[in-house]
N, CA, C and O atoms as a GROMACS GRO file, in nm:
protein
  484
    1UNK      N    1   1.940  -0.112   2.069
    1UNK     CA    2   1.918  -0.039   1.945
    1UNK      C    3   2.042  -0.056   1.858
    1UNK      O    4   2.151  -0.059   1.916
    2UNK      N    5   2.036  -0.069   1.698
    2UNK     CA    6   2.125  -0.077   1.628
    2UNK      C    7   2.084  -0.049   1.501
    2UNK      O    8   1.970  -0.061   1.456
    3UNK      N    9   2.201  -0.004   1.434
    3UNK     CA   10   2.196   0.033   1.266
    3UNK      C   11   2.144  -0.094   1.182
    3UNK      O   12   2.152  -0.209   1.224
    4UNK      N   13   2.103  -0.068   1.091
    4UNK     CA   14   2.123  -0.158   0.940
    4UNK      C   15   2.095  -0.100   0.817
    4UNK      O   16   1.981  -0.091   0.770
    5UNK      N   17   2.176  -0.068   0.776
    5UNK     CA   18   2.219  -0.034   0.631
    5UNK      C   19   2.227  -0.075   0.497
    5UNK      O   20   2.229  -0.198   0.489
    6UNK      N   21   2.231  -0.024   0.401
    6UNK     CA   22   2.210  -0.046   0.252
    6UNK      C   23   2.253   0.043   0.180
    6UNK      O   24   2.186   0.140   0.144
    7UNK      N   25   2.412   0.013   0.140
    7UNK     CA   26   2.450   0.142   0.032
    7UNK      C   27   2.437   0.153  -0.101
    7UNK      O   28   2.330   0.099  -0.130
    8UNK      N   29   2.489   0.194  -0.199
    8UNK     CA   30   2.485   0.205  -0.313
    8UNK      C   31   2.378   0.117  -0.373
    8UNK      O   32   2.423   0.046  -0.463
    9UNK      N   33   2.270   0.104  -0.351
    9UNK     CA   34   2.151   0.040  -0.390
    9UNK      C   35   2.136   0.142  -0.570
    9UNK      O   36   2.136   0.262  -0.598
   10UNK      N   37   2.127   0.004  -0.658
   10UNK     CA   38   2.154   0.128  -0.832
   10UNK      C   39   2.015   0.090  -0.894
   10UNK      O   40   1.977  -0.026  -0.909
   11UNK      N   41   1.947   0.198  -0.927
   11UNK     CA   42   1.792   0.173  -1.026
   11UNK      C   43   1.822   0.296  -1.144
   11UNK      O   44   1.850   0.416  -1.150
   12UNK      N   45   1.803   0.212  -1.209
   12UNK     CA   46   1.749   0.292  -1.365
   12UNK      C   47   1.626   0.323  -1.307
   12UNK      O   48   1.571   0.238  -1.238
   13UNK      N   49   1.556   0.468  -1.331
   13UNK     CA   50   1.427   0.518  -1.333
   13UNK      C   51   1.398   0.652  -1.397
   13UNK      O   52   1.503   0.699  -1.440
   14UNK      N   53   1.309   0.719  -1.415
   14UNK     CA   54   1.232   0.816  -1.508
   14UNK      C   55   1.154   0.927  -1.375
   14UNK      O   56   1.034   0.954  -1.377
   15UNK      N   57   1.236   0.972  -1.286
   15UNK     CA   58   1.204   1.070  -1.200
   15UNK      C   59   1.267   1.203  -1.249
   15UNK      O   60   1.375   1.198  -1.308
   16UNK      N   61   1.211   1.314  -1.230
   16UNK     CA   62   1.238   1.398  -1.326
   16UNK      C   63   1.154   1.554  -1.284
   16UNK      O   64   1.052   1.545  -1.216
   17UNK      N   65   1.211   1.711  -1.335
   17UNK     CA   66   1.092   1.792  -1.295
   17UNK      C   67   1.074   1.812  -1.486
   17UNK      O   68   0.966   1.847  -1.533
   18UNK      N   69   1.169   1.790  -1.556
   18UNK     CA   70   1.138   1.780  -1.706
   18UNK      C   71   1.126   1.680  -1.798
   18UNK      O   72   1.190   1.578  -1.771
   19UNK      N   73   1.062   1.679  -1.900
   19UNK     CA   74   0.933   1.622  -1.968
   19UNK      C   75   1.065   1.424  -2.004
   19UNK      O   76   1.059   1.303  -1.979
   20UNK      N   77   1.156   1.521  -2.071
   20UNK     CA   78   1.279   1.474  -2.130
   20UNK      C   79   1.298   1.326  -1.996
   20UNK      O   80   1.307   1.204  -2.016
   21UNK      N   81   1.299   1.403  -1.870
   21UNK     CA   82   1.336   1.267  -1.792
   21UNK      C   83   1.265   1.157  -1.782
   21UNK      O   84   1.302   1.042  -1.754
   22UNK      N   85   1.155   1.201  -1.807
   22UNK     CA   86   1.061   1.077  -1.813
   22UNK      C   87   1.048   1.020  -1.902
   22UNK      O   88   0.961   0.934  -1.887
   23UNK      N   89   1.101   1.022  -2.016
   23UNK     CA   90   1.144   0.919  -2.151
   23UNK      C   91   1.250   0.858  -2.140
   23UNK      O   92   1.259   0.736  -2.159
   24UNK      N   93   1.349   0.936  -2.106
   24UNK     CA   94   1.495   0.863  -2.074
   24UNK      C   95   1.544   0.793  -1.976
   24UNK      O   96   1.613   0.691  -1.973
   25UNK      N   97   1.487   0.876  -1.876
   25UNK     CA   98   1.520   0.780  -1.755
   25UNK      C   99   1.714   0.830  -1.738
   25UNK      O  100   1.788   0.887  -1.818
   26UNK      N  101   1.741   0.766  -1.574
   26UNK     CA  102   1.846   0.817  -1.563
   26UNK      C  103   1.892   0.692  -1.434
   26UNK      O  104   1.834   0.596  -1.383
   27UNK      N  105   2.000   0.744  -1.423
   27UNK     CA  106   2.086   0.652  -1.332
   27UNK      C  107   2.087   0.721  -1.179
   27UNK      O  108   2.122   0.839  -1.170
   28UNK      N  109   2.055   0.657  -1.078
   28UNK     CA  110   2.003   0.684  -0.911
   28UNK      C  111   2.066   0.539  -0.828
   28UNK      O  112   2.072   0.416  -0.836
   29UNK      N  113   2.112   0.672  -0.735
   29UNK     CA  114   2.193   0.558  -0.586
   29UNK      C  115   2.147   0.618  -0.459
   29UNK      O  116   2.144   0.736  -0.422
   30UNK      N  117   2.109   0.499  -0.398
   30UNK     CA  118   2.038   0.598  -0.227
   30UNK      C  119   2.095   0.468  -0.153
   30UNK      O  120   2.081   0.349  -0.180
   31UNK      N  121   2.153   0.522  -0.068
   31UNK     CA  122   2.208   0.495   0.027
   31UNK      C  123   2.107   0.533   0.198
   31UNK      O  124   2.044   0.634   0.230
   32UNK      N  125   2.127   0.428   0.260
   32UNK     CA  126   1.980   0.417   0.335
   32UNK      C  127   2.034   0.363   0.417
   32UNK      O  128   2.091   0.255   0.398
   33UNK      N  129   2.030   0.455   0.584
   33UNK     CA  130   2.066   0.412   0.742
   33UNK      C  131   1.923   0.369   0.829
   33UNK      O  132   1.829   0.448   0.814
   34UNK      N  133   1.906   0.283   0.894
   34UNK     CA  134   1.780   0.252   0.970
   34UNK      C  135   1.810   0.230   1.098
   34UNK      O  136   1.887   0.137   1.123
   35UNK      N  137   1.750   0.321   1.218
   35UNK     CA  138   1.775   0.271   1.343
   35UNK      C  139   1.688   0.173   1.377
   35UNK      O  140   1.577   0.184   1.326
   36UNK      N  141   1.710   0.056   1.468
   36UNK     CA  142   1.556  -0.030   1.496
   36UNK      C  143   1.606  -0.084   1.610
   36UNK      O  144   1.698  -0.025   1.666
   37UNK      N  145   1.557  -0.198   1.660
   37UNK     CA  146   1.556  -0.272   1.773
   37UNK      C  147   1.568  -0.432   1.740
   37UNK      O  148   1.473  -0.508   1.718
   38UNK      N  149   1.705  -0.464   1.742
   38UNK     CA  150   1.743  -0.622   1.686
   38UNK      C  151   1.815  -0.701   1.769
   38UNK      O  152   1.892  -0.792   1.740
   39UNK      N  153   1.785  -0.659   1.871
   39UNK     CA  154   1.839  -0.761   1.984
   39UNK      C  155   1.798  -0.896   2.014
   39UNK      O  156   1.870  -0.986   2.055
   40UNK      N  157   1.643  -0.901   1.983
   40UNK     CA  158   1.630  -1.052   1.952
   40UNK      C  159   1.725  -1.129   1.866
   40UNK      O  160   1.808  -1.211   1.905
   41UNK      N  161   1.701  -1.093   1.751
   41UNK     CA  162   1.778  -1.118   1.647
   41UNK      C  163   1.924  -1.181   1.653
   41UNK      O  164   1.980  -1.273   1.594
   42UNK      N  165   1.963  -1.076   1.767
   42UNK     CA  166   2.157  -1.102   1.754
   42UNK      C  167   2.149  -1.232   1.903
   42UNK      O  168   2.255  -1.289   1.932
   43UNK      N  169   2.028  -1.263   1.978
   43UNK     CA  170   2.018  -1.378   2.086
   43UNK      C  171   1.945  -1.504   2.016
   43UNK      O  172   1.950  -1.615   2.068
   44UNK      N  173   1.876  -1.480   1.889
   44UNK     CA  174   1.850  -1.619   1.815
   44UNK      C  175   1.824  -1.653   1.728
   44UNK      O  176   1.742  -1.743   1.708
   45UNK      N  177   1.919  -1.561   1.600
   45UNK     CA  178   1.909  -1.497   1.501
   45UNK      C  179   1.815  -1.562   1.390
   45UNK      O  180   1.831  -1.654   1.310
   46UNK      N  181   1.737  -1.499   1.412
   46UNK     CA  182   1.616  -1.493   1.387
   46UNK      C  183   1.563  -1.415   1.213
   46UNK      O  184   1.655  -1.333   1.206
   47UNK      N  185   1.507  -1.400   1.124
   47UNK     CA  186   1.517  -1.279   1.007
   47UNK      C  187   1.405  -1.186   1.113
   47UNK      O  188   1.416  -1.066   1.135
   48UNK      N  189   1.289  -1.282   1.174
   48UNK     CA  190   1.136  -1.232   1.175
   48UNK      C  191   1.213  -1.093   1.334
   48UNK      O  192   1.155  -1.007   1.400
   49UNK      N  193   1.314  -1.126   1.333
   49UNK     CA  194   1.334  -1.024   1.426
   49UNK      C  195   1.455  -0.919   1.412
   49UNK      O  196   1.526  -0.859   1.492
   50UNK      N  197   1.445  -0.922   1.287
   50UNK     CA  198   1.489  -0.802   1.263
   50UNK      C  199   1.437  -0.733   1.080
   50UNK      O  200   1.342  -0.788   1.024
   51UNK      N  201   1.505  -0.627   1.016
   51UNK     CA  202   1.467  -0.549   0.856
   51UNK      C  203   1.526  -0.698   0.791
   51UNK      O  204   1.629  -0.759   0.821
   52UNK      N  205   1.432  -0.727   0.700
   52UNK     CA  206   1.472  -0.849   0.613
   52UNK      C  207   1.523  -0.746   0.478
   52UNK      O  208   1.439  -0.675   0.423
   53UNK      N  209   1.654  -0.747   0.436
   53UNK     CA  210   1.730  -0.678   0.341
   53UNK      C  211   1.644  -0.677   0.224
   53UNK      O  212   1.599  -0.582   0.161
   54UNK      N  213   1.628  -0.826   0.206
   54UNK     CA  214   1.577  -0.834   0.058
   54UNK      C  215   1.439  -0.791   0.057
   54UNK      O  216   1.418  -0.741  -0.053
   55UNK      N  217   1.298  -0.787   0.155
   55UNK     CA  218   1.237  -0.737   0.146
   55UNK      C  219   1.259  -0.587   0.165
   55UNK      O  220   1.184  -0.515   0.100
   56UNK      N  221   1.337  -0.536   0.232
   56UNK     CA  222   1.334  -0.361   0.225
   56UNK      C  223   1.358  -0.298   0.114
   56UNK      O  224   1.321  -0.183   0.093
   57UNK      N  225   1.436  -0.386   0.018
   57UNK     CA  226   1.516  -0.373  -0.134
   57UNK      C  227   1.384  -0.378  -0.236
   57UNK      O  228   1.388  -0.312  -0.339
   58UNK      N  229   1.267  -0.459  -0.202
   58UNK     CA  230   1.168  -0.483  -0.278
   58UNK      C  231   1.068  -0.311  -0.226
   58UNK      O  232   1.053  -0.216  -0.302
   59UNK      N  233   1.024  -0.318  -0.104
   59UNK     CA  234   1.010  -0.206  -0.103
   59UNK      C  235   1.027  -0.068  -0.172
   59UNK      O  236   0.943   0.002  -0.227
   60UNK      N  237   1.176  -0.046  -0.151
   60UNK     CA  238   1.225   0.057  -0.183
   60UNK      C  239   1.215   0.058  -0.376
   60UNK      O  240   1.174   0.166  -0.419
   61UNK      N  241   1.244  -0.039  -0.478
   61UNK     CA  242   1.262  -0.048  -0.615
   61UNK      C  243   1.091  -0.001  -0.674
   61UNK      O  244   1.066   0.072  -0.770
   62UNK      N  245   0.984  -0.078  -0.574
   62UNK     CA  246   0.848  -0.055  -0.556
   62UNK      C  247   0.803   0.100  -0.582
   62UNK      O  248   0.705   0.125  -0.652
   63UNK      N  249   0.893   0.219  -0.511
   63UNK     CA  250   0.880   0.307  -0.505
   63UNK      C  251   0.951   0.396  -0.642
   63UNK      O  252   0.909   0.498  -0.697
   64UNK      N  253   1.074   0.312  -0.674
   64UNK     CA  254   1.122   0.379  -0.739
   64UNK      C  255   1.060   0.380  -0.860
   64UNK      O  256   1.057   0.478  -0.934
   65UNK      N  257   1.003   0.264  -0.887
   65UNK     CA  258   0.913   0.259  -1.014
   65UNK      C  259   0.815   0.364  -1.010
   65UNK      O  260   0.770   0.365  -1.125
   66UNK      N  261   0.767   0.436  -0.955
   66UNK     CA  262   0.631   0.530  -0.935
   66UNK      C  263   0.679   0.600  -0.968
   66UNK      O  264   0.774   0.607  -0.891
   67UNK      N  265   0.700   0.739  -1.098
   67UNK     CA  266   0.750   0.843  -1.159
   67UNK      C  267   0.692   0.952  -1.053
   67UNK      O  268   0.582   0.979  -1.004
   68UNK      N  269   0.842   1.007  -1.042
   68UNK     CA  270   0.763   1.136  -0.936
   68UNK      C  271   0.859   1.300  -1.004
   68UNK      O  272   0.937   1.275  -1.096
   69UNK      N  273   0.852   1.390  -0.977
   69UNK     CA  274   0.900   1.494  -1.039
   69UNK      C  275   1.063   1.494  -0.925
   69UNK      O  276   1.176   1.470  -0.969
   70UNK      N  277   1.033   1.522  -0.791
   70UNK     CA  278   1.183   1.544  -0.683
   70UNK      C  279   1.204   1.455  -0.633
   70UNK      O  280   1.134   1.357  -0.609
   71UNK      N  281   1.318   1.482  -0.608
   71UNK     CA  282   1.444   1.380  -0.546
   71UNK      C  283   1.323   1.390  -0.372
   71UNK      O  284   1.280   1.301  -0.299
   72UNK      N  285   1.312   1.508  -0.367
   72UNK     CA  286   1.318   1.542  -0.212
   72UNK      C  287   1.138   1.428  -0.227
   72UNK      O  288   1.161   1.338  -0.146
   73UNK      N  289   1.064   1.413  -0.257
   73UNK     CA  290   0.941   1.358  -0.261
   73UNK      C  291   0.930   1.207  -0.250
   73UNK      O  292   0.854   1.138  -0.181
   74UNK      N  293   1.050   1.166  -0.356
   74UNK     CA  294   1.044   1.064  -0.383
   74UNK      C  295   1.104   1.004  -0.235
   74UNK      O  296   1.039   0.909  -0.193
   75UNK      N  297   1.212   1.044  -0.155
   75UNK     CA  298   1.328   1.033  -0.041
   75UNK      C  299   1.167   1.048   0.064
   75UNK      O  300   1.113   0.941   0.095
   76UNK      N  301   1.140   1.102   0.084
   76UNK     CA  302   0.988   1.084   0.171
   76UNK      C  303   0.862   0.995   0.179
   76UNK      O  304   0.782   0.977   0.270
   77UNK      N  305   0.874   0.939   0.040
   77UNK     CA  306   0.758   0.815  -0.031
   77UNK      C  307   0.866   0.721   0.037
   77UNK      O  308   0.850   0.690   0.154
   78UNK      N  309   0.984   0.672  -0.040
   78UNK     CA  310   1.045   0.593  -0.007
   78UNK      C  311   1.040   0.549   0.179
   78UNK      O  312   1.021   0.447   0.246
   79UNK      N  313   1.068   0.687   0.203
   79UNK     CA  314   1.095   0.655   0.421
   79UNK      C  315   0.943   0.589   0.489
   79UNK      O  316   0.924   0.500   0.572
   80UNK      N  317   0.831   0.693   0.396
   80UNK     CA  318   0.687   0.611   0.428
   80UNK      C  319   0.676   0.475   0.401
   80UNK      O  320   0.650   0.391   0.487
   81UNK      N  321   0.689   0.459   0.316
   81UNK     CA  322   0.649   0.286   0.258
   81UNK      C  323   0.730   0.227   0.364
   81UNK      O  324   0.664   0.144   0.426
   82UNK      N  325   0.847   0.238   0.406
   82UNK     CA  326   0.964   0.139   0.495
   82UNK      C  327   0.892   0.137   0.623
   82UNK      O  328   0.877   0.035   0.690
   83UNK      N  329   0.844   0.268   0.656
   83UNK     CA  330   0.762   0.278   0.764
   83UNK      C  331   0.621   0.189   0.821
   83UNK      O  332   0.585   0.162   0.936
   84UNK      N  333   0.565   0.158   0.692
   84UNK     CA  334   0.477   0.117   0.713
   84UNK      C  335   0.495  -0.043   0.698
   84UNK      O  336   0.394  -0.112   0.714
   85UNK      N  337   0.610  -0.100   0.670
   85UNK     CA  338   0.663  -0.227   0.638
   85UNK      C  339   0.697  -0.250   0.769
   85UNK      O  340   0.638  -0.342   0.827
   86UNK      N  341   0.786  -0.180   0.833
   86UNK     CA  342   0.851  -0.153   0.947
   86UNK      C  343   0.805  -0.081   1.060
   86UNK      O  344   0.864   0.026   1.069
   87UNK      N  345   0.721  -0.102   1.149
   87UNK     CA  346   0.695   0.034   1.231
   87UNK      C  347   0.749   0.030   1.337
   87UNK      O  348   0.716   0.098   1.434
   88UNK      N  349   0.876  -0.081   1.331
   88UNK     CA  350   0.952  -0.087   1.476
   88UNK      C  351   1.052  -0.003   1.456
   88UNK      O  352   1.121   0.040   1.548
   89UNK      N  353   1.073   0.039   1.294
   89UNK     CA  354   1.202   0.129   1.309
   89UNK      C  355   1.197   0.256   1.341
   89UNK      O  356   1.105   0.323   1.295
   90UNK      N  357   1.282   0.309   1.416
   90UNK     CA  358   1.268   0.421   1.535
   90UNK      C  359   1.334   0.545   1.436
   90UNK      O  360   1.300   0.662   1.453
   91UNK      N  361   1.431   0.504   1.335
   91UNK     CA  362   1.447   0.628   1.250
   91UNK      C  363   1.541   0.568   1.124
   91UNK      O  364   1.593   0.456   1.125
   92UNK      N  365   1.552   0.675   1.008
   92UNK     CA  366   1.571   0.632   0.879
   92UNK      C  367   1.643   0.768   0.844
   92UNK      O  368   1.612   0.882   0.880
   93UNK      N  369   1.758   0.724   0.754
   93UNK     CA  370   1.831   0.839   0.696
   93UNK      C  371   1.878   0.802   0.567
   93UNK      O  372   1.975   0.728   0.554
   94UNK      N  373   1.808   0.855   0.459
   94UNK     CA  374   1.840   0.823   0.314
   94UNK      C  375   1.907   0.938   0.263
   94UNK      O  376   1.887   1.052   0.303
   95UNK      N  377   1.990   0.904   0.170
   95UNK     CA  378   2.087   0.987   0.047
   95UNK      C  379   2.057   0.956  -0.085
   95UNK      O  380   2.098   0.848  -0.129
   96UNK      N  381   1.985   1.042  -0.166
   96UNK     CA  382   1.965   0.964  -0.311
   96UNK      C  383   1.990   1.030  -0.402
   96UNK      O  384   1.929   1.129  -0.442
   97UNK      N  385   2.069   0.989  -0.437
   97UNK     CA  386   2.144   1.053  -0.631
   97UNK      C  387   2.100   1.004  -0.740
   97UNK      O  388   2.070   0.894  -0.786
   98UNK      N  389   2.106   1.190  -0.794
   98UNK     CA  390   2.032   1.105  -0.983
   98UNK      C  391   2.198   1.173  -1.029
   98UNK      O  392   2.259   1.277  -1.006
   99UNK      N  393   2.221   1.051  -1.102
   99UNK     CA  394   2.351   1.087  -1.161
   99UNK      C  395   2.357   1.168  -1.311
   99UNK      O  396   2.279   1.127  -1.397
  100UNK      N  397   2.443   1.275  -1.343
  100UNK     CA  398   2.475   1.291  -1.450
  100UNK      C  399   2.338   1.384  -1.495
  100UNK      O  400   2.287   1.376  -1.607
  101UNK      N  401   2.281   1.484  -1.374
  101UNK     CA  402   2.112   1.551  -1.377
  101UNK      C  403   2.161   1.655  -1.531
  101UNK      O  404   2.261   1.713  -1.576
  102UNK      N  405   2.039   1.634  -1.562
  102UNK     CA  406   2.057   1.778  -1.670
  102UNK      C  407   2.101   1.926  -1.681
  102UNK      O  408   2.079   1.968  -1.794
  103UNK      N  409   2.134   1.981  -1.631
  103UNK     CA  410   2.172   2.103  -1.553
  103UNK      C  411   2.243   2.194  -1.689
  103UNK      O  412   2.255   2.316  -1.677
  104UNK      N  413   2.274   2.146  -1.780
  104UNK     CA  414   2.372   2.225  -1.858
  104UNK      C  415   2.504   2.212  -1.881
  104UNK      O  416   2.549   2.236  -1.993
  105UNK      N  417   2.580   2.175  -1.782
  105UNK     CA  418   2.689   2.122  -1.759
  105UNK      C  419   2.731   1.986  -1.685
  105UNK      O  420   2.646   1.904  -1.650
  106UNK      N  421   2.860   1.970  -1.668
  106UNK     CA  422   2.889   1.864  -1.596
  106UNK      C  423   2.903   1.889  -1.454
  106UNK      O  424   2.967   1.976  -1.394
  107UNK      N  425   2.811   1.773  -1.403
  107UNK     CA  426   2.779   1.728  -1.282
  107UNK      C  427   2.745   1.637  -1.228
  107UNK      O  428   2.628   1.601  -1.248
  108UNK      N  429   2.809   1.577  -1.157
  108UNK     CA  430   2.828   1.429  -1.134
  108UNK      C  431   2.669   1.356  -1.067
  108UNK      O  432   2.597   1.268  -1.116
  109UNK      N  433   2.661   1.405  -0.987
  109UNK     CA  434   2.524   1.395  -0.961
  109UNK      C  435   2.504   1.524  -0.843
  109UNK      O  436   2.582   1.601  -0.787
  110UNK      N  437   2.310   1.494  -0.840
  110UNK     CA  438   2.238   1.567  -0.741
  110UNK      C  439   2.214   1.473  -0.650
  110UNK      O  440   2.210   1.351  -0.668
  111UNK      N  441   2.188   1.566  -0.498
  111UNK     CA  442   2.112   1.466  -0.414
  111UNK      C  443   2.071   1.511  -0.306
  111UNK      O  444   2.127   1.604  -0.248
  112UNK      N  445   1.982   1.460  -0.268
  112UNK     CA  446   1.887   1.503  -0.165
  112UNK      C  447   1.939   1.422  -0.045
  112UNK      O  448   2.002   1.318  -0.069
  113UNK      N  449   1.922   1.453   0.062
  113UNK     CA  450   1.913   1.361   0.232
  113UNK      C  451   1.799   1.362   0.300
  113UNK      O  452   1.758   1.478   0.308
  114UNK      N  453   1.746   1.303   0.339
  114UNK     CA  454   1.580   1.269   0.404
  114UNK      C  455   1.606   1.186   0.505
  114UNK      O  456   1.668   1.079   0.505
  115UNK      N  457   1.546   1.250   0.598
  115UNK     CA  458   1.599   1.210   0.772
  115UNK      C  459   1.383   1.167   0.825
  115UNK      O  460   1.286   1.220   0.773
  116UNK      N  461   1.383   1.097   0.899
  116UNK     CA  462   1.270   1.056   0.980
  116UNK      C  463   1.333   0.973   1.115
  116UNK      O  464   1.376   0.858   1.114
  117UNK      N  465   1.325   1.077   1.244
  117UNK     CA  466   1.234   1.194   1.218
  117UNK      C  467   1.361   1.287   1.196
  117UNK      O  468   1.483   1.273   1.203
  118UNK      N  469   1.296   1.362   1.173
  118UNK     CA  470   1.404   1.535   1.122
  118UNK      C  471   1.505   1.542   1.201
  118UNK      O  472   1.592   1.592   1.129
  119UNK      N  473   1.552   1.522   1.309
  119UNK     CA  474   1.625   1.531   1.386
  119UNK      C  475   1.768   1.431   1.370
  119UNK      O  476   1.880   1.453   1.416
  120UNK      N  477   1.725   1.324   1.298
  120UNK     CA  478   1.816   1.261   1.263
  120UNK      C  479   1.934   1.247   1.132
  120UNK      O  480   1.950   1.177   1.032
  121UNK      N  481   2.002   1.357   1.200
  121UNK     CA  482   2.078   1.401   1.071
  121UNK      C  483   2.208   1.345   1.122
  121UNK      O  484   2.310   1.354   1.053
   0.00000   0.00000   0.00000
């Protein structure tokens, strides 16, 4: 068993719980841990045996395009879709920031963490 990772992954998108975000759109970083099974991989390195980056990256942008209102919804769409790309991976831990959220003041960003399964914090 072993990690593979993807940090600061950056999308412009229009996720939002007000009207305003979905015209403007805003700036988002998720950072994304995957447990799986790549031991083939590291004996004959192989892509078909292990997360192909650039397809998980297509995945994940896939999702981001779909306007959703929460961080926390979207961090759950996102872990499904990987899931279903992936069903060898045994668990997933995403971090995703909307930078610069509307709030009234300054704040660097919000962000949610989304663990599958729950336990994996």
């Amino acid at each position: 068993m072993g990690k593979v990772a993807l940090e600061g992954i950056e999308f412009h998108a229009y996720h939002g719980a007000y009207p305003e975000e979905s015209v403007l759109g805003n700036r988002f970083t998720l950072d994304l841990e995957l447990e799986t099974e790549f031991r083939e991989a590291m004996l004959h390195d192989s892509l078909k045996d292990t997360v192909d980056y650039a397809k998980l990256y297509q995945v994940i942008k896939a999702r981001m395009d779909v306007k959703v209102k929460l961080l926390e919804h979207l961090g759950h769409r996102i872990i499904t879709d990987i899931l279903e790309v992936y069903p060898h991976v045994k668990a997933v831990r995403l971090t995703l920031k909307k930078h610069h959220p509307a709030l009234g003041g300054i704040v660097q960003y919000s962000a949610v963490t989304v663990c599958y399964p729950e336990d994996f914090a």
